[in-house]
SEDOSE-736553 format. One line per 10 residues: number of its first residue (from 1); their letters; for each residue x, y, z negated of N, C-alpha, C. Coordinates in Angstrom, 1 decimal. Example, Ala and Ser with C-alpha at 12.3 -4.5 7.8 and 13.67 -1.06 7.14 Angstrom:
2
1 = as = 13.2,-5.7,-7.8,12.3,-4.5,-7.8,13.2,-3.3,-7.8 | 12.8,-2.2,-7.1,13.7,-1.1,-7.1,12.9,0.0,-7.9 $
END
This chain:
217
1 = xxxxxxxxxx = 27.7,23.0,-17.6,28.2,24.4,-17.8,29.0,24.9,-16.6 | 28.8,26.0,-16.3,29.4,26.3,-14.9,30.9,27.1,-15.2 | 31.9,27.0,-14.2,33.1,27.5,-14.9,33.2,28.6,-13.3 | 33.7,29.8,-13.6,34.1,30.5,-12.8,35.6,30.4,-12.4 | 35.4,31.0,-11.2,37.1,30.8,-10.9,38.1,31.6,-11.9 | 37.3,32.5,-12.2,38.3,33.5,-13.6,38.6,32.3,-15.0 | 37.3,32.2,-15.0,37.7,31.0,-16.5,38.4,29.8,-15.8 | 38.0,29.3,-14.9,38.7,28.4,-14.3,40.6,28.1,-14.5 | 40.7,29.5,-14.1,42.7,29.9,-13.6,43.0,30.4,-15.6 | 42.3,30.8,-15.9,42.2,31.5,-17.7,42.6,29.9,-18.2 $
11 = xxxxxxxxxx = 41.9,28.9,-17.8,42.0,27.4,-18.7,42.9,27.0,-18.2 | 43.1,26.7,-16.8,44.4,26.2,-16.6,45.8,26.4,-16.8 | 46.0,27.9,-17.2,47.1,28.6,-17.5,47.0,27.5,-19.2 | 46.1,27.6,-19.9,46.0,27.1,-21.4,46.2,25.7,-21.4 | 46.5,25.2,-20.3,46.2,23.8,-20.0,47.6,23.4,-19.9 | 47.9,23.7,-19.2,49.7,23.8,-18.7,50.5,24.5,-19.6 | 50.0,25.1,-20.7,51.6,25.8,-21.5,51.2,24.8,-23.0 | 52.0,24.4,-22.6,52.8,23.4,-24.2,52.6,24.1,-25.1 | 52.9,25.2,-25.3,53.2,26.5,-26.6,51.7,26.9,-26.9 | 51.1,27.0,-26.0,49.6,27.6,-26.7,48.5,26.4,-26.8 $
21 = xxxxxxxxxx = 49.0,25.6,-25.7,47.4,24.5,-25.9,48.3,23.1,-26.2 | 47.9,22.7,-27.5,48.4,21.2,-27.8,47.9,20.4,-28.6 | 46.8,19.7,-28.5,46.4,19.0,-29.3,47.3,18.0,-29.8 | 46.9,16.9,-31.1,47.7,15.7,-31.4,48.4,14.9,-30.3 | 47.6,14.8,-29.4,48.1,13.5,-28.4,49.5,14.4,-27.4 | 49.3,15.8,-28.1,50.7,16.2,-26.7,52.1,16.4,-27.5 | 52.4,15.7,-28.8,53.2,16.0,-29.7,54.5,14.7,-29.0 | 54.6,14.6,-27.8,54.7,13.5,-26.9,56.5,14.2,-26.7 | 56.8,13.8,-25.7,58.2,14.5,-25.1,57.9,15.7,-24.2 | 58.5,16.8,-24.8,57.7,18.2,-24.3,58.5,17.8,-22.7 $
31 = xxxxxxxxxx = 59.3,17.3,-22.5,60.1,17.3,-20.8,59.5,16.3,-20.3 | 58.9,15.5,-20.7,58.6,14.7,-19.8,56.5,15.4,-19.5 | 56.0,16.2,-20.5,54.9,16.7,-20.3,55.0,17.6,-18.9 | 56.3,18.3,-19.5,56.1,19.7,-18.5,56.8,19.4,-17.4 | 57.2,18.0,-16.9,57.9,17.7,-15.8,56.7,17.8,-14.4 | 57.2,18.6,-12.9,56.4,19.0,-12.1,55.8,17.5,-11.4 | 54.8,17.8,-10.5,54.4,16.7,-9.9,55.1,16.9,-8.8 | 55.6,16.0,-8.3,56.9,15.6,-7.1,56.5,16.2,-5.5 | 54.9,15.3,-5.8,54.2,15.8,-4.8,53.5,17.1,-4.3 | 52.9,17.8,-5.7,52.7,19.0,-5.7,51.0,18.9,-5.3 $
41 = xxxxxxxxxx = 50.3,17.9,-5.1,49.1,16.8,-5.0,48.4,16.8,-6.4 | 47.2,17.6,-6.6,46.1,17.6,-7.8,44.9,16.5,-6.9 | 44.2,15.7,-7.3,42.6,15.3,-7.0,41.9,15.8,-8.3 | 41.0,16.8,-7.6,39.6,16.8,-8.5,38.5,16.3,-8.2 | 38.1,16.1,-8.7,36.2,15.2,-8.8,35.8,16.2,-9.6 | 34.5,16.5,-9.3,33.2,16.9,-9.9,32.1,16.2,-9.7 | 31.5,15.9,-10.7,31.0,15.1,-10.7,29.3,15.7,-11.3 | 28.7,15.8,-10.7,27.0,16.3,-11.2,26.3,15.0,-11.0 | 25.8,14.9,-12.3,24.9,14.1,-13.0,23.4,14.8,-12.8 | 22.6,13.8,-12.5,21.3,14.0,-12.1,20.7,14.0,-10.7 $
51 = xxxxxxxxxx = 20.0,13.7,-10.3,19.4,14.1,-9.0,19.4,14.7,-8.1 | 19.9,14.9,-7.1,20.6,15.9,-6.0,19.6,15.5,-4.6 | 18.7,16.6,-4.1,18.3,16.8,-3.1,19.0,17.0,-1.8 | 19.0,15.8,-1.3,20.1,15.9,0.1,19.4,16.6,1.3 | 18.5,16.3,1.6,17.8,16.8,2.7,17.6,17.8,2.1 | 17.9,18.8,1.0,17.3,20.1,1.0,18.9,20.9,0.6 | 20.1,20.2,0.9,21.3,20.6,0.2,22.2,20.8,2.1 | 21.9,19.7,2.7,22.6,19.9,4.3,20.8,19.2,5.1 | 20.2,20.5,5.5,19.1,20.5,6.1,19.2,20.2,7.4 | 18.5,18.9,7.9,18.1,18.7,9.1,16.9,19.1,9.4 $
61 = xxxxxxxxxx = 17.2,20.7,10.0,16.2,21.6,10.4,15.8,21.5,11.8 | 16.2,20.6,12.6,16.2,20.5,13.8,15.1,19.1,14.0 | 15.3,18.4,13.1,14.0,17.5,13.0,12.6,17.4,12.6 | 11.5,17.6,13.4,10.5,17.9,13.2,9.6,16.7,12.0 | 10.4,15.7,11.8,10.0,14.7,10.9,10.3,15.2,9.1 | 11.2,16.0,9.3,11.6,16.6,8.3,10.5,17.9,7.4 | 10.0,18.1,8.5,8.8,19.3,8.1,7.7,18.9,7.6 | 7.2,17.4,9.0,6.3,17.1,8.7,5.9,15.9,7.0 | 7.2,15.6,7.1,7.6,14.8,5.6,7.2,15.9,4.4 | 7.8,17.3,4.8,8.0,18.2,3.3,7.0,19.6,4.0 $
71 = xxxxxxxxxx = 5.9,19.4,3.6,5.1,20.7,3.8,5.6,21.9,3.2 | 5.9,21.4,1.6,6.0,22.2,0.8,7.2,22.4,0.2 | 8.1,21.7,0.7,9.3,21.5,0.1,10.4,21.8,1.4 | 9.9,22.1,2.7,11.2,21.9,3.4,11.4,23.5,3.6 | 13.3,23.7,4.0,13.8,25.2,3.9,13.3,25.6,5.5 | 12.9,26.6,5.1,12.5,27.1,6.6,13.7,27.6,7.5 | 13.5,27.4,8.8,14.7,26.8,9.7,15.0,28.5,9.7 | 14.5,29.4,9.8,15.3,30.6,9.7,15.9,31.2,8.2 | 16.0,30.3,7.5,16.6,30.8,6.5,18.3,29.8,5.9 | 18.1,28.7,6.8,19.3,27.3,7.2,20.4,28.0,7.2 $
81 = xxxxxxxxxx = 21.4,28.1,6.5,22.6,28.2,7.2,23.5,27.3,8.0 | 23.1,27.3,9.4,23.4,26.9,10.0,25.2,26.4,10.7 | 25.2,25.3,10.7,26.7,24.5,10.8,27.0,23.8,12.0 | 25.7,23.2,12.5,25.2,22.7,14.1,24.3,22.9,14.4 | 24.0,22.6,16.0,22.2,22.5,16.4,22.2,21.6,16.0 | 21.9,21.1,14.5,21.2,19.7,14.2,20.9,19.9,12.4 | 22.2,20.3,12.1,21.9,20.6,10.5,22.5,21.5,9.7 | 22.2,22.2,8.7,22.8,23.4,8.1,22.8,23.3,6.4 | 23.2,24.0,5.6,22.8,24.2,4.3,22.2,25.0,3.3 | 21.2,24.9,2.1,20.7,25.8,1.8,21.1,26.7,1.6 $
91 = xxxxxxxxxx = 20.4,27.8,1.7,20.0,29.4,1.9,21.1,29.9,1.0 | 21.1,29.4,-0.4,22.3,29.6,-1.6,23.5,29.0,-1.5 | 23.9,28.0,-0.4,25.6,27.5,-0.2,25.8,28.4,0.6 | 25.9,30.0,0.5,26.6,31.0,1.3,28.3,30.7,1.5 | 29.0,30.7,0.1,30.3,30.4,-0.1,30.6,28.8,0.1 | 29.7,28.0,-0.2,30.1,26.6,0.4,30.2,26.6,2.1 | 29.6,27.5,2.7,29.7,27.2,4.2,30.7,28.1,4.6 | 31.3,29.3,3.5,32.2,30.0,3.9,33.5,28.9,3.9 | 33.8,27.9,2.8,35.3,27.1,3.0,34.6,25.9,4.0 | 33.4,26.0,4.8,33.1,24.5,5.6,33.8,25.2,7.0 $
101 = xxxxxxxxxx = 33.1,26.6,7.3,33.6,27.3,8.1,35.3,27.7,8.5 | 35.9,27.9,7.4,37.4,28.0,7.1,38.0,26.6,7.4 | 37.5,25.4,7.8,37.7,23.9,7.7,38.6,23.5,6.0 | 38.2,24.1,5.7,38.1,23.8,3.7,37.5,22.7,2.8 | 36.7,22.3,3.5,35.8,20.9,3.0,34.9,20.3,4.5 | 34.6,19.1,3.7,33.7,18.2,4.7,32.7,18.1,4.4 | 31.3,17.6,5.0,30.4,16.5,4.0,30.1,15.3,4.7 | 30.0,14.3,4.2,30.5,12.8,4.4,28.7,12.6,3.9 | 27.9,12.2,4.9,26.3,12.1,5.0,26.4,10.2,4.6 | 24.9,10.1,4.3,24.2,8.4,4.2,25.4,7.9,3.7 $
111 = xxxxxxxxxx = 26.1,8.3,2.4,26.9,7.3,1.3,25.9,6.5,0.2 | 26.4,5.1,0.4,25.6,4.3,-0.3,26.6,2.9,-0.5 | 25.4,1.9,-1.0,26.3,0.5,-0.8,24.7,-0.2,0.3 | 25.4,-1.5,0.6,24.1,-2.3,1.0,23.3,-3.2,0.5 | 21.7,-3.3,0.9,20.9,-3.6,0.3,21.0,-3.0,-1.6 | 20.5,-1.9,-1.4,20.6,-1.5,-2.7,19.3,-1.9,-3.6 | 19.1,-2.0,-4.7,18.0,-2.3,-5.4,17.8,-1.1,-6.3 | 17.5,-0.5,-6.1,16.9,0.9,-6.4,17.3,1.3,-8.1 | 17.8,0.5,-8.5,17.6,1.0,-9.6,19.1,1.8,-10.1 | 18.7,2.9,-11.0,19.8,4.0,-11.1,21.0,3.5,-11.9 $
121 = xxxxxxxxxx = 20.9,2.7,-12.9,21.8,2.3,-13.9,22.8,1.5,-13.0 | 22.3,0.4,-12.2,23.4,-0.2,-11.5,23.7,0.4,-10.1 | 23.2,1.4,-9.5,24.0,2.0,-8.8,24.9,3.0,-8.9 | 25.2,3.6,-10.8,25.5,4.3,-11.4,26.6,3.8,-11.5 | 26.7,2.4,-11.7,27.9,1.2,-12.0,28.6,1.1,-11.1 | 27.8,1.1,-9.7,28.4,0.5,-8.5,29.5,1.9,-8.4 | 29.0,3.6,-8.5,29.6,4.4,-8.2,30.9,4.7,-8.4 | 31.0,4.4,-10.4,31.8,4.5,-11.1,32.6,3.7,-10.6 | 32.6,2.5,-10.3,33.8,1.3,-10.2,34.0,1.2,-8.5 | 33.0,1.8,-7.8,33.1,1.8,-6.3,33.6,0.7,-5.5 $
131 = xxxxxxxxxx = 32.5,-0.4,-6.2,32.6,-1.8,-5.9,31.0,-2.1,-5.4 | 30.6,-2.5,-4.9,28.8,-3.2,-4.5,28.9,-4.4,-5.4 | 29.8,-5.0,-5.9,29.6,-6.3,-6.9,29.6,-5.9,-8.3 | 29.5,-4.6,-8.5,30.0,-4.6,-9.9,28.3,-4.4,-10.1 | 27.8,-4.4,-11.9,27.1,-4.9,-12.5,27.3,-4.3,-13.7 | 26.4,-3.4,-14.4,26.6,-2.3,-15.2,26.8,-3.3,-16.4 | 26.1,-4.5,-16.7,26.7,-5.0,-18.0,28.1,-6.0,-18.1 | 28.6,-6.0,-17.2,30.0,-6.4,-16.9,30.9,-5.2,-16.7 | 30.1,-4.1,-16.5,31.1,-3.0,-15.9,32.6,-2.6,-16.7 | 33.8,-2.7,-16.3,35.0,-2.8,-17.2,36.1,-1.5,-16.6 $
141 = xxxxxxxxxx = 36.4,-1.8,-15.3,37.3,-0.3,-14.9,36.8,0.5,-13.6 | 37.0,1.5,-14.0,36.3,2.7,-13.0,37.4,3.2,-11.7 | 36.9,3.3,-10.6,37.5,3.8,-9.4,38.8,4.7,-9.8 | 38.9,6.0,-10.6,39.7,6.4,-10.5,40.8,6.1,-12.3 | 40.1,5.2,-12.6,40.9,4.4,-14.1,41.8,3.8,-13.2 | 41.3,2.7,-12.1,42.1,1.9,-11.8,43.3,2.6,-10.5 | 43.1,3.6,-10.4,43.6,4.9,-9.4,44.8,4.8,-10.3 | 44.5,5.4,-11.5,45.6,6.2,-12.4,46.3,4.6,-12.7 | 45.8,3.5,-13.2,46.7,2.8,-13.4,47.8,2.1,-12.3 | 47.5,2.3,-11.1,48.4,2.0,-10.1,49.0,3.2,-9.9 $
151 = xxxxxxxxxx = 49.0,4.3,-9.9,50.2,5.4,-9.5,50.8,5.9,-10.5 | 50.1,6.3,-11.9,50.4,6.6,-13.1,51.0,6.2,-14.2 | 50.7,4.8,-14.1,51.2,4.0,-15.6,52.3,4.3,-15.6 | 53.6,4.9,-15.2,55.0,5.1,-15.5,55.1,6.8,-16.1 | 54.5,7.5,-16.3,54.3,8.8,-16.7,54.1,8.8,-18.2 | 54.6,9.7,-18.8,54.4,10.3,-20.4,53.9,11.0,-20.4 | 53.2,11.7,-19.6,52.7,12.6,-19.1,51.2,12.6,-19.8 | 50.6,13.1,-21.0,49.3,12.9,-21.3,48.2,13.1,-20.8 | 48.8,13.8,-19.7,47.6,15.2,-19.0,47.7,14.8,-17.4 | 48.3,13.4,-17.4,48.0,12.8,-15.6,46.6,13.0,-15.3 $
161 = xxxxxxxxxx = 46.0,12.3,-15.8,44.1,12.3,-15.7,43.8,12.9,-16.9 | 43.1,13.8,-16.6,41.9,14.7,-17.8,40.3,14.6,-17.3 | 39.7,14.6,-18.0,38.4,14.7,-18.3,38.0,16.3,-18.8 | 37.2,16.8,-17.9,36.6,18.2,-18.3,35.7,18.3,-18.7 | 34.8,18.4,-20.1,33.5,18.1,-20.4,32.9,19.4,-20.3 | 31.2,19.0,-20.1,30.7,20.6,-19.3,30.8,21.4,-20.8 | 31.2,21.4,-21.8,31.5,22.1,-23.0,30.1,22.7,-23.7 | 29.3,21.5,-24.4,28.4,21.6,-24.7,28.3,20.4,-25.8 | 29.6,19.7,-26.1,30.0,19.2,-27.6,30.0,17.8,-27.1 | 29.5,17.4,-25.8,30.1,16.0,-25.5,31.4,15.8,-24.6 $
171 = xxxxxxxxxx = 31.8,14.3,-25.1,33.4,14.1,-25.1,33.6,12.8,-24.3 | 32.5,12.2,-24.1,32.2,11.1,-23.5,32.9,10.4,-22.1 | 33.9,9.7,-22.4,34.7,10.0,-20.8,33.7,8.8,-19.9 | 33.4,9.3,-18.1,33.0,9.1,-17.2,33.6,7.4,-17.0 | 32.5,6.6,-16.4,33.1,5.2,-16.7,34.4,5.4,-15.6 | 33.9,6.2,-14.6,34.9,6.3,-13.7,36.2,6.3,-13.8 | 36.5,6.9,-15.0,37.8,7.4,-15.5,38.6,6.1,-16.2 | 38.0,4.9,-16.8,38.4,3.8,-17.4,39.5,3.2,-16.8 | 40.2,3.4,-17.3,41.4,2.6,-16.8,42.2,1.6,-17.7 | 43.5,0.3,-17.3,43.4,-0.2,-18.4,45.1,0.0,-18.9 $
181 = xxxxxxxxxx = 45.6,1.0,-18.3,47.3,1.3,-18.4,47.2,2.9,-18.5 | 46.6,3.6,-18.2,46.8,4.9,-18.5,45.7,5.6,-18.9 | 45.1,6.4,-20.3,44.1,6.6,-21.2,44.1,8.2,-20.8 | 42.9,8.5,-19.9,42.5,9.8,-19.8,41.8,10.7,-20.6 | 42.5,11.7,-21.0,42.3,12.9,-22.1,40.8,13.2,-22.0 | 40.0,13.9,-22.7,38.9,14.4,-22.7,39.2,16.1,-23.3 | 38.4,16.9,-22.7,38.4,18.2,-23.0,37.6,18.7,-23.4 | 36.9,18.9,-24.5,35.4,19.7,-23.9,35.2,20.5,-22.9 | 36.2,21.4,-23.5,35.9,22.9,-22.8,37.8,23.3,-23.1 | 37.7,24.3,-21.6,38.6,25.2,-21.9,38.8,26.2,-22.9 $
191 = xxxxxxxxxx = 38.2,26.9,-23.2,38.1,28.0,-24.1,38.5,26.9,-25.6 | 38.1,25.7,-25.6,38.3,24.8,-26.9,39.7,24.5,-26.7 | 40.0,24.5,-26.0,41.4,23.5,-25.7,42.6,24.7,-26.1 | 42.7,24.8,-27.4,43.8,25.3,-27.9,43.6,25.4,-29.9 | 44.7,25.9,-30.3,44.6,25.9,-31.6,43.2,26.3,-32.2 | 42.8,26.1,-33.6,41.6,26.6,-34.1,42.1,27.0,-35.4 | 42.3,28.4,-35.3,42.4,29.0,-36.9,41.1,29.9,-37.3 | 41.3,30.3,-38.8,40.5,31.3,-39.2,40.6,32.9,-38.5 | 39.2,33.0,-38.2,39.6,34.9,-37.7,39.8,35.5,-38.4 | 40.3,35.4,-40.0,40.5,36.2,-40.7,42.4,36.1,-41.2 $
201 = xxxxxxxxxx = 42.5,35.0,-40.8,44.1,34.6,-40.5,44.7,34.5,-39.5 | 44.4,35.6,-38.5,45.4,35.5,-36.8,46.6,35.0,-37.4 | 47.2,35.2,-37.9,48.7,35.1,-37.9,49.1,33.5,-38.2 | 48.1,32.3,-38.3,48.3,31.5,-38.5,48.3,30.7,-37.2 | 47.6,31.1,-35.9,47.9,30.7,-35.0,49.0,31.0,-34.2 | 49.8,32.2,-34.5,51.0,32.4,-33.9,52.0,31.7,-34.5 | 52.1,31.2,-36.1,52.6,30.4,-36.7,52.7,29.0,-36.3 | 51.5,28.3,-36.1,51.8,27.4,-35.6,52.3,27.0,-34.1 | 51.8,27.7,-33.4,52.7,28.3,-32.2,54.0,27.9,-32.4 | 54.6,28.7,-32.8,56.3,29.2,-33.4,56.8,27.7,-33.9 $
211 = xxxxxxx = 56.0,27.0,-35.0,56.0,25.8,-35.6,56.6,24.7,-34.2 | 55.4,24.7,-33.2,55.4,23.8,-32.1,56.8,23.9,-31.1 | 57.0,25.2,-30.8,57.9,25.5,-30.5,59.2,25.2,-31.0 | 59.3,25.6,-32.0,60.7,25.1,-32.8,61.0,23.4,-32.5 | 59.7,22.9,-32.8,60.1,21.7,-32.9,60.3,20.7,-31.7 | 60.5,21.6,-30.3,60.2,20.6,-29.6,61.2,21.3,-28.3 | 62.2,22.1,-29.6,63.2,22.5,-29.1,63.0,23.7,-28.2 $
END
């Protein structure tokens, strides 16, 4: 599910106020929830599942092996948006080349492990835990599980690590996210992530509101 920067800043605002968005698990110490990060330092991951065309995503249009490879599949070099005399990105990363341009992001080419054995499930494993030894049926904590549990485990803070799910009713947290000292939230969706009353009883979500509030001082 794609989120715009409007719904984007719309969820976050719902994300960060105690008073409107609180599930069970934030009935926690409201001062220690709403206490600021010191550093003022967010990491996001996005993470797209499935299949990703690299040579048709940062095009090496400059190489004639590349054409002769994709008759029918390669971006024609006048339509590249071009980043060097060597490689550019497709035709539709207009705004991605606008923050590459602004020096706003990087891309970091030929990520892998070695000698890979092709198959998706264990290099799905390898990702998540961002180990080359790990092994999808042993697989136990994820790169940024074990992230949170070395910087995080001292936080009350429920909402250190969140999970954004693309809001289509799965809740499934990313193995990535496994950690074994600090338990990252799942969201579906922004628009979900607040009270759920009847539309024929508004007044019951301001109530509880009011409820939350009172109680948490």
């Amino acid at each position: 599910m794609a989120h715009s920067r409007r719904d984007f800043l719309k969820g976050t605002l719902s994300v960060l106020s105690l008073s409107l968005a609180a599930p069970t698990f934030c009935f926690q110490s409201s001062t220690s929830f709403g206490a600021p990060n010191s550093s003022g330092k967010v990491l996001v991951v996005v993470q797209l599942d499935g299949g990703n065309d690299g040579l048709n995503t940062v095009v090496p249009y400059s190489d004639n092996a590349y054409y002769t490879a994709r008759p029918n599949l390669a971006i024609a070099e006048n339509t590249v948006l071009k980043v060097s005399d060597k490689v550019g990105f497709h035709p539709s990363m207009s705004k991605f080349k606008g923050l590459f341009d602004q020096n706003r992001i990087a891309v970091i080419q030929n990520i892998g492990y070695p000698n890979p054995n092709l198959s998706h499930f264990q290099s799905r494993a390898i990702f998540n835990r961002a180990d080359p030894a790990t092994r999808e049926e042993t697989f136990q904590l994820g790169w940024l599980g074990k992230y949170g549990d070395l910087k995080l485990s001292n936080t009350d803070n429920p909402l250190s690590i969140i999970n954004l799910g693309d809001g289509r009713g799965s809740l499934a947290l990313p193995k990535s996210l496994v950690g074994d000292k600090v338990i990252a939230s799942s969201i579906n969706s922004f628009p979900l992530y607040q009270f759920q009353t009847d539309s024929k009883y508004p007044s019951d979500r301001n109530n509880q509101i009011n409820t939350l509030v009172k109680s948490n001082g």
